[in-house]
C-alpha positions, -999 to 999 in steps of 0.1 A, spaced: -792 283 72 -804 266 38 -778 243 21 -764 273 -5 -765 303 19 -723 295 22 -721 294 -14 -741 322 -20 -724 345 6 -691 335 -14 -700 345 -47 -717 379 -34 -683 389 -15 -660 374 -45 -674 374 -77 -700 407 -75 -668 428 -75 -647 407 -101 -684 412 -124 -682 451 -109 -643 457 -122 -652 444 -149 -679 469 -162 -709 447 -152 -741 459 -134 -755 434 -114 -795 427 -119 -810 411 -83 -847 415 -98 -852 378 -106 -834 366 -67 -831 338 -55 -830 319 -88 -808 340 -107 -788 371 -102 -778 389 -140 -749 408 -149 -748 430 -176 -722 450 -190 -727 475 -229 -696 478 -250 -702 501 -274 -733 487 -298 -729 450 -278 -742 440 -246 -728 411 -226 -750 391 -203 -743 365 -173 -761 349 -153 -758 329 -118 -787 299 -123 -793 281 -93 -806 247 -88 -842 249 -86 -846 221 -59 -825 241 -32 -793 220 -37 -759 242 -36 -754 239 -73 -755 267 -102 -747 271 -139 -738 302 -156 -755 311 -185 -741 340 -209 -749 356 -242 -745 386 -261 -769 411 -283 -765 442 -304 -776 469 -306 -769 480 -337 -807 482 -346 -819 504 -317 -823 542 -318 -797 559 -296 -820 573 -273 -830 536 -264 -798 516 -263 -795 525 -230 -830 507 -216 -825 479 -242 -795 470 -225 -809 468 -193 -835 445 -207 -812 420 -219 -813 389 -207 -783 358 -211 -808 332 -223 -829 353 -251 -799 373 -266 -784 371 -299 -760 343 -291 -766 325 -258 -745 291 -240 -734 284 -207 -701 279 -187 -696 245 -173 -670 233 -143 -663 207 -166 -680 198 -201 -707 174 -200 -747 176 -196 -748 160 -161 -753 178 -129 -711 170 -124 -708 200 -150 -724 226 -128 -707 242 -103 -712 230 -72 -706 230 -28 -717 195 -26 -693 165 -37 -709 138 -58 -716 106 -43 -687 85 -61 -658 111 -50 -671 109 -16 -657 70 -13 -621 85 -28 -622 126 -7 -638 114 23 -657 146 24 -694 159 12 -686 189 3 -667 215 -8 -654 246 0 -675 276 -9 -647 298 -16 -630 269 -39 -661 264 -61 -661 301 -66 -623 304 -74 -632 277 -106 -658 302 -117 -631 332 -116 -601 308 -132 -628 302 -160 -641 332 -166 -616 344 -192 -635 320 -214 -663 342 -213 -641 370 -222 -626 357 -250 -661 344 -262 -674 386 -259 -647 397 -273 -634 370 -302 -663 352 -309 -642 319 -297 -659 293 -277 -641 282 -247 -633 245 -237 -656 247 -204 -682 263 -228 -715 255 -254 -732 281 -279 -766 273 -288 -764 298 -312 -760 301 -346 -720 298 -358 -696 292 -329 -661 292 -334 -638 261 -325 -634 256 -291 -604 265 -273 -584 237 -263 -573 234 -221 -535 238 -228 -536 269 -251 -543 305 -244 
């Protein structure tokens, strides 16, 4: 068993039906470094991804954007959607655990090496590492459907909104 098949087996019985409730189709082509999710609302498409760590570690980031199709002929909306992918759309960011550049924003099984000394544990549960990605998700939501950047978020694209604060909403 590799070091993220737990973690892995926790987000494909938890989070592939949350994605699925939602309106998202789920995209395995690119497997096991990524699985997509893709959802249209009306001339908009809204894009996730699960990006895991490329050296094996239990560890992933979630990147998201959003595209319109505003410019494509209606008999190819439906395709172009499909094609869609979180880090070349429109607007594009990702979702952190926490903000920050460092591996410590990602979400992750295994507990870094200075909480270890305080937890007196190495890792974590995989079914708590996937309950932060569901409690955070409404920032992706909000970021679809307002434009509003979360507090657990950064847009690399052109004209984000203020951030969210962690008390409000």
């Amino acid at each position: 068993m590799g070091a993220s098949t737990s973690l892995r087996a926790a987000l494909k019985k938890r989070l592939i039906p949350f994605a699925e409730e939602r309106g998202f189709s789920v995209d395995h082509s690119s497997q096991p470094i990524s699985t997509t999710f893709r959802r249209r609302r009306d001339d908009m498409v809204h894009a996730f991804d699960i990006q895991w760590d490329k050296g094996g570690r239990p560890r992933f980031v979630v990147n998201c954007g959003m595209s319109s199709l505003r410019a494509v002929p209606d008999e190819k909306k439906e395709s172009a959607s499909r094609e869609i992918w979180p880090f070349a759309a429109d607007e594009s960011g990702r979702l952190f655990r926490r903000r920050g550049l460092l591996l410590g924003s990602w979400f992750r099984l295994d507990v870094p090496a200075y909480k270890r000394l305080f937890l007196f544990r190495s890792s974590y549960e995989p079914d708590a590492v996937v309950s932060e990605l569901l409690v955070l998700f409404p920032e992706l939501e909000t970021w679809w459907s307002l434009g509003v950047v979360g507090a657990h978020m950064r847009i690399d694209s052109p004209s984000p909104k203020e951030p969210i604060s962690e008390g409000s909403v």
